[in-house]
C-alpha positions as CSV (number, residue, x, y, z in Angstrom):
1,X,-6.7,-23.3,2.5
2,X,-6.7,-19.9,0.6
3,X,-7.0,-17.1,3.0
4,X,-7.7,-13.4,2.7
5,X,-4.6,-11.5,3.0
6,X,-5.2,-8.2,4.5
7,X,-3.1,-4.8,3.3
8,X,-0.3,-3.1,5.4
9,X,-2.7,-0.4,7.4
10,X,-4.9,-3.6,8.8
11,X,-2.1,-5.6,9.4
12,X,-0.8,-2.7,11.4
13,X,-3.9,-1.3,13.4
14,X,-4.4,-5.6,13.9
15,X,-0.4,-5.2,15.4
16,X,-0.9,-2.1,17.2
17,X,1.7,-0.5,15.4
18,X,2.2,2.4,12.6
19,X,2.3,1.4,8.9
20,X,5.5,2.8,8.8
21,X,7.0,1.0,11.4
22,X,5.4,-2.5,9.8
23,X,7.2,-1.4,7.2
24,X,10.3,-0.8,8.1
25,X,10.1,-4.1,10.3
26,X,9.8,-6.1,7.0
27,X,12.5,-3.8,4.8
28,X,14.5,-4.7,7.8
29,X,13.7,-8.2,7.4
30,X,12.0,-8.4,11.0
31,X,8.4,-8.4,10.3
32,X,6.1,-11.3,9.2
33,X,6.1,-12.6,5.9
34,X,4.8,-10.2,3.0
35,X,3.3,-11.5,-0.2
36,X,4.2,-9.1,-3.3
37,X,1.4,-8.9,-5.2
38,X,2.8,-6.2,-7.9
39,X,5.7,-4.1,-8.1
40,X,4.1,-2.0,-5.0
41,X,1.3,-4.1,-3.4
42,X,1.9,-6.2,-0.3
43,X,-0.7,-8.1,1.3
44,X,-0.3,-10.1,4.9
45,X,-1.5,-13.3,5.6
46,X,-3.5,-13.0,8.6
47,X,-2.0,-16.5,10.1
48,X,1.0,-15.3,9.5
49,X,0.8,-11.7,11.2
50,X,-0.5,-13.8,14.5
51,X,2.5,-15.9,14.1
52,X,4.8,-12.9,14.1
53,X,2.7,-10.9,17.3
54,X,3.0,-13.9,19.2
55,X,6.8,-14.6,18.3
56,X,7.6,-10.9,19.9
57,X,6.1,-12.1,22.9
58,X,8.6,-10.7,26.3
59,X,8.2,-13.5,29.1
60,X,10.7,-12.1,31.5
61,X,11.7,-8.8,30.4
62,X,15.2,-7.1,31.6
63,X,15.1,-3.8,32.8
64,X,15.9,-2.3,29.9
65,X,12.9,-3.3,28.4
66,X,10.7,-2.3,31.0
67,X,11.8,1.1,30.5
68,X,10.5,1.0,26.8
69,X,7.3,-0.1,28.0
């Protein structure tokens, strides 16, 4: 089925992170999957930015990480 995609900022607010830093996560190739559109449009799949969130998910989380947190 043909889903909306939604542009970087909702993708991001949806993530509850920055557009910058969703961007940098894909450029770094650790974001979810981008659709290029034109030579400066990305869109996200909605599916797939709910894949990615749930992927990141910390079940037992070391000490280190608890300090990010």
């Amino acid at each position: 089925m043909n889903t909306p995609k939604i542009k970087f900022a909702e993708a991001a607010r949806r993530a509850g992170l920055s557009t910058s830093t969703l961007r940098r996560l894909v450029a770094d190739g650790e974001g979810p999957a981008v659709y290029r559109l034109g030579r400066r449009w990305f869109v996200i799949d909605p599916a797939d930015l709910e894949t990615w969130v749930a992927s990141r998910r910390i079940n037992n989380p070391t000490p280190e990480a608890n300090h990010a947190i």
